[in-house]
N, C-alpha and C positions, 0 to 999 in steps of 0.2 A: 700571897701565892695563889695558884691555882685554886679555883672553886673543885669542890666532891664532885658535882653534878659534872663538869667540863672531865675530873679525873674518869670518871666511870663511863662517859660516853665514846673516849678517846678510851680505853681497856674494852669497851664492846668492842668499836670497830676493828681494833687493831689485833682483837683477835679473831674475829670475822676474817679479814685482811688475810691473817697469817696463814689460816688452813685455807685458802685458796689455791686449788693445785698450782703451780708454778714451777717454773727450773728449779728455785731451792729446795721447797719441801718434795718433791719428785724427785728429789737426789739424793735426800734424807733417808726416803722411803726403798727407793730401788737399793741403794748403797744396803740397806738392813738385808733385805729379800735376797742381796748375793751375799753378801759375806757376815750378817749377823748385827746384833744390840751394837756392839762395842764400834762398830762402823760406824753405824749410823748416826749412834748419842756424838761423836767425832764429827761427823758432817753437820749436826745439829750446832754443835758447840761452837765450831768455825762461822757459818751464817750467821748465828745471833752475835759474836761478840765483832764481826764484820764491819756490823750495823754502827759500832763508834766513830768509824773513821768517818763517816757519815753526817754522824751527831757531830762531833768535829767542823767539818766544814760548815754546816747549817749551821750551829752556835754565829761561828766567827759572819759568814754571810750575811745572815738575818740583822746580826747586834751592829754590824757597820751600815747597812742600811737605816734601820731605823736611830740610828746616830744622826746620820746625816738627815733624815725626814721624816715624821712620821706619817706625813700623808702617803710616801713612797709604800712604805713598809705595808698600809692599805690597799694601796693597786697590789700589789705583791699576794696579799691575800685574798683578793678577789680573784686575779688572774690567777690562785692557787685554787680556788673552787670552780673555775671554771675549768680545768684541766681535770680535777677531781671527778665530774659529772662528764668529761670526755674521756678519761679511761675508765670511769664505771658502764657507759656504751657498749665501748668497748671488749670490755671484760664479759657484760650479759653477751654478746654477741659471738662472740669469740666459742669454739670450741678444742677442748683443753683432750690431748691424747695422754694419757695413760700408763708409761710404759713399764716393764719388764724388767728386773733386774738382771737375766741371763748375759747381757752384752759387754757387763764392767769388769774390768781385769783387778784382780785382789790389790790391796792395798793394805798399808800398814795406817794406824790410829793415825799418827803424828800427821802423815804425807796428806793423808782424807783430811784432818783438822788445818793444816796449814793453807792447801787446796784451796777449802772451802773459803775460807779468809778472803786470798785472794781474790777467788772468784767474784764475791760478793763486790769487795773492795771497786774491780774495775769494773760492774754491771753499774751503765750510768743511770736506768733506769729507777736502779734504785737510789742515787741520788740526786733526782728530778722529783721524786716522790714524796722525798723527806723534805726537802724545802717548797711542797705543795699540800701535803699531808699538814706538818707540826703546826704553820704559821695558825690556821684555822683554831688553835685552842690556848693562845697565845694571848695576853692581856696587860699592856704596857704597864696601866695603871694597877694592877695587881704586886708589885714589885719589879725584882731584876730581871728580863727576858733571859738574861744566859741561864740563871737557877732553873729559870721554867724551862730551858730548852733541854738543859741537862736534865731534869726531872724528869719531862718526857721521855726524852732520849732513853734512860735508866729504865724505865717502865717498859718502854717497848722490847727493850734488851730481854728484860728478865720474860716477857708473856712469849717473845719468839723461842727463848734458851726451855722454856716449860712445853710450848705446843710444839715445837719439834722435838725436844726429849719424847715429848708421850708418843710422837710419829715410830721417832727412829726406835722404843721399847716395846711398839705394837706393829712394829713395818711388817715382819711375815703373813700375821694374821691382816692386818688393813691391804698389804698386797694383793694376797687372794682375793678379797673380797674386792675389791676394785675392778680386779680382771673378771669376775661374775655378773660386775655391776658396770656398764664403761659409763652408764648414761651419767652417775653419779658425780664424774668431773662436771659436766655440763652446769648441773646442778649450783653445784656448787660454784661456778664460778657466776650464774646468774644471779643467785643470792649477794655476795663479794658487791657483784656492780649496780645489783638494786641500792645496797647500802652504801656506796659510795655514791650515788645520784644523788639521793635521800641528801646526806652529810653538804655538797657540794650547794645541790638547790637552800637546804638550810644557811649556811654559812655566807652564803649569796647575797642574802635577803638583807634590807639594808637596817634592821632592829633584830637581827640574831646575835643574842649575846645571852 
């Protein structure tokens, strides 16, 4: 199966990754600042377990390609590191606004959780990501690829379901401090695209393993 060293590198990034302001955790957050915990841990809930349909697709994706080739499945992951190192560019480049919880009309737990699902579900970004993200820690010779996709899969589930839980349990207090602080999105998502560069040039390189 996976090597420690590949599990723990893929658990840094991907929590790196996760507190990168974005539409989800910014929805987490604002959702808490208007209507409370129970919102938010809702909207957290819905994004994280979002993320299978995802894992989903990428299993079935990845495992039919490298059936059919495995040199395929190689371009597949270089041209996944090279997209990796063009939305970490992008990401340092980018500046991330901040906003408000005052503008969202209340909601009930369920409608926020199911919401969130959805939203997740049709954002294709996020499944352009996943089949450029997981292939990078992925190791034919190590066993089944579907185990290791699920395993990932499973990992990343559970570190998005904990770093937006602690979001949406500290939204009020991280709100405020956000709107004292705006540069702080910046920040943050420079850091995000440093370490996605970092990963992409790694994973690139034709002895990174």
């Amino acid at each position: 199966m996976i090597s420690v060293t590949q599990l723990m590198l893929f658990s840094v990034t991907s929590v790196v990754l996760i507190f990168t302001p974005g539409p989800d955790i910014i929805y987490v957050m604002t959702r808490g600042v208007a209507q409370g915990r129970k919102a938010a841990l809702a909207a957290a809930a819905g994004f994280s377990l979002g993320n299978f349909v995802h894992i989903f697709f990428a299993v079935v994706g990845l495992s039919a390609l490298l059936a059919s080739s495995a040199r395929a499945f190689q371009l597949v992951k270089y041209a996944g590191a090279l997209y990796l190192i063009y939305l970490g560019i992008r990401m340092f480049r980018s500046k991330t606004e901040l906003a408000g919880g005052g503008g969202l009309k209340p909601l009930q737990g369920r409608t926020i959780f199911w919401q969130s699902i959805l939203a997740n579900i049709l954002n294709p970004k996020v499944a352009v990501f996943f089949l450029a993200f997981f292939p990078q820690f992925l190791d034919p010779q190590r066993g089944s690829l579907v185990l290791q996709m699920l395993l990932l899969g499973t990992l990343f589930v559970v570190l998005t379901m904990v770093c937006f839980g602690l979001v949406g349990f500290c939204s009020g207090w991280i709100g405020g401090w956000l709107r004292e602080k705006p540069a702080v999105g910046g920040r943050l998502g420079q850091m995000a695209g440093s370490v996605l560069v970092l990963l992409g040039l790694r994973l690139a390189w034709p002895d990174a393993r």
